[in-house]
Each structure stands twice: as C-alpha cells, then as structure tokens.
C-alpha positions as CSV (number, residue, x, y, z in Angstrom):
1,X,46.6,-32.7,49.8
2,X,46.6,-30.0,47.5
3,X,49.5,-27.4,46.5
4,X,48.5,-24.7,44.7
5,X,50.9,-22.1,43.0
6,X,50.5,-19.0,40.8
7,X,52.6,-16.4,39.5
8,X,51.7,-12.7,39.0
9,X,53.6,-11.2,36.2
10,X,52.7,-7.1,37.3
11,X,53.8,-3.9,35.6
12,X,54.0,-0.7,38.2
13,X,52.9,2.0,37.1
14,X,55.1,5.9,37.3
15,X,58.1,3.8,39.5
16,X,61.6,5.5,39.1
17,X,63.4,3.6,41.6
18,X,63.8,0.0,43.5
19,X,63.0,1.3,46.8
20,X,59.6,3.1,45.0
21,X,58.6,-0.3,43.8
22,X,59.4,-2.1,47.6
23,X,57.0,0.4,48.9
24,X,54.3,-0.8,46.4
25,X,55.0,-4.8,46.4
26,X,55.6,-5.0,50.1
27,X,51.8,-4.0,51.0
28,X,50.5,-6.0,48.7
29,X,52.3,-8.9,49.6
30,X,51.9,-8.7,53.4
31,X,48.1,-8.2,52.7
32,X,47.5,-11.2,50.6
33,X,49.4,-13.3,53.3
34,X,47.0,-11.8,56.1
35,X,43.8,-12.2,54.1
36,X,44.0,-15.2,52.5
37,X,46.7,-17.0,55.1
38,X,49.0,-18.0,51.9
39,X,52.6,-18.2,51.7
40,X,53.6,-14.6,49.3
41,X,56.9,-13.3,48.2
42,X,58.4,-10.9,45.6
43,X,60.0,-13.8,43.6
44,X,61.4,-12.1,40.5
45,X,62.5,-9.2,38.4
46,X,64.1,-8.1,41.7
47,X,66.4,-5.6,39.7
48,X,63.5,-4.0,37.5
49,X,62.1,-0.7,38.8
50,X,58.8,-1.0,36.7
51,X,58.2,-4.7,37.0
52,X,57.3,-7.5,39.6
53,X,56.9,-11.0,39.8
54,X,54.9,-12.4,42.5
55,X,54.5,-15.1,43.9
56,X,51.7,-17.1,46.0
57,X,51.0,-20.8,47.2
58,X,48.5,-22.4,48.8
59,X,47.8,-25.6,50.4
60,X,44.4,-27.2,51.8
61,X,42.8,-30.8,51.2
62,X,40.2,-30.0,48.8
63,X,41.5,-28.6,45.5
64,X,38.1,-26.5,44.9
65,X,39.5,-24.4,47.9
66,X,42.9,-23.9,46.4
67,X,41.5,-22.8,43.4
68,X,38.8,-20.4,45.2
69,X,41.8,-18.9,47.4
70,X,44.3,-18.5,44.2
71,X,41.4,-17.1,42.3
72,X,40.9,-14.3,45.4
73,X,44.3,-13.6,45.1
74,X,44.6,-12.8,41.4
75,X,41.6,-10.7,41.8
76,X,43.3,-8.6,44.9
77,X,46.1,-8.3,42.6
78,X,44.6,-7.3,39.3
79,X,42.2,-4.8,41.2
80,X,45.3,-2.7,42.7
81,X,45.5,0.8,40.7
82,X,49.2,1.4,40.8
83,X,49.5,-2.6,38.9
84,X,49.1,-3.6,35.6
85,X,48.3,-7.9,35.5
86,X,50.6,-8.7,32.7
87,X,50.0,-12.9,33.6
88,X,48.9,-15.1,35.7
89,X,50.1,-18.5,35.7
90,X,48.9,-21.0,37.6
91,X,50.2,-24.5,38.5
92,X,48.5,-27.5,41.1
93,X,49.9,-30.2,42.3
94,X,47.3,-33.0,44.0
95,X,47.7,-37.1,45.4
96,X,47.8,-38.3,41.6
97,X,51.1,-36.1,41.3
98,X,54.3,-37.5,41.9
C-alpha cells in the first residue's frame, strides 16, 4: 500500500474577505475529491483572505498510480485562473516505510 500526500501552497487572486476565499477553495476542493476520488481539505492559512493551503491524499497499491493521481491534481490546481501555485510539496509513504 501506498499513501500519497501533497500540499498546495495557492495565492487567490482580487480576495477581500474570508467568506470571498471559501467561495473559491470550496469548489475546488469538492471537485478534486469527485474527480480524482481523493481525500481534500482547506488545511491551512485558514485566517488569510489571499492565501490557501490545500491539502490532498491518496492511497492505492501501486505507487505509479499515486503519483499519476497527485500529479492530476496539481495540474487541476495550477490550471484554476483565480489561483496562483506558490508550491507544491509532495510526500509518499510505501511498505519499506515504517
């Protein structure tokens, strides 16, 4: 088994308030959970108007596939208009891990 993880450091673009930047991070959470069936959450800078952190794991038995499926995922992300990618940072875990 495989666990992958990766972080998505994002800068929103013309945001002035919290509930502007729930109305951008929300959609793009909820679709990369029904596209790529991976487990998503806004998982920091929660009190930052113009930033995000988001987060996204993944688990299969091959880790090929995590990497395809995480790879997917920063691509969603970076392609959104109203984001700027700032980082990505990935992290696996796999059987040799303890």
């Amino acid at each position: 088994m495989y666990v992958g993880v990766v972080e998505f450091d994002v800068l929103l673009g013309d945001v002035h308030s919290l509930k502007e930047k729930r109305s951008l991070v929300r959609p793009v959470v909820a679709e990369l959970r029904r596209r790529f069936e991976v487990a998503a959450a806004e998982a920091g800078h929660r009190d930052l108007h113009r930033r995000a952190l988001i987060g996204v794991s993944c688990v299969a038995a091959d880790h090929d596939q995590v990497v395809v499926v995480l790879d997917r995922c920063e691509r969603l992300v970076a392609a959104r208009p109203e984001f700027e990618l700032l980082s990505a940072r990935h992290r696996m875990l796999g059987p040799e891990d303890e």
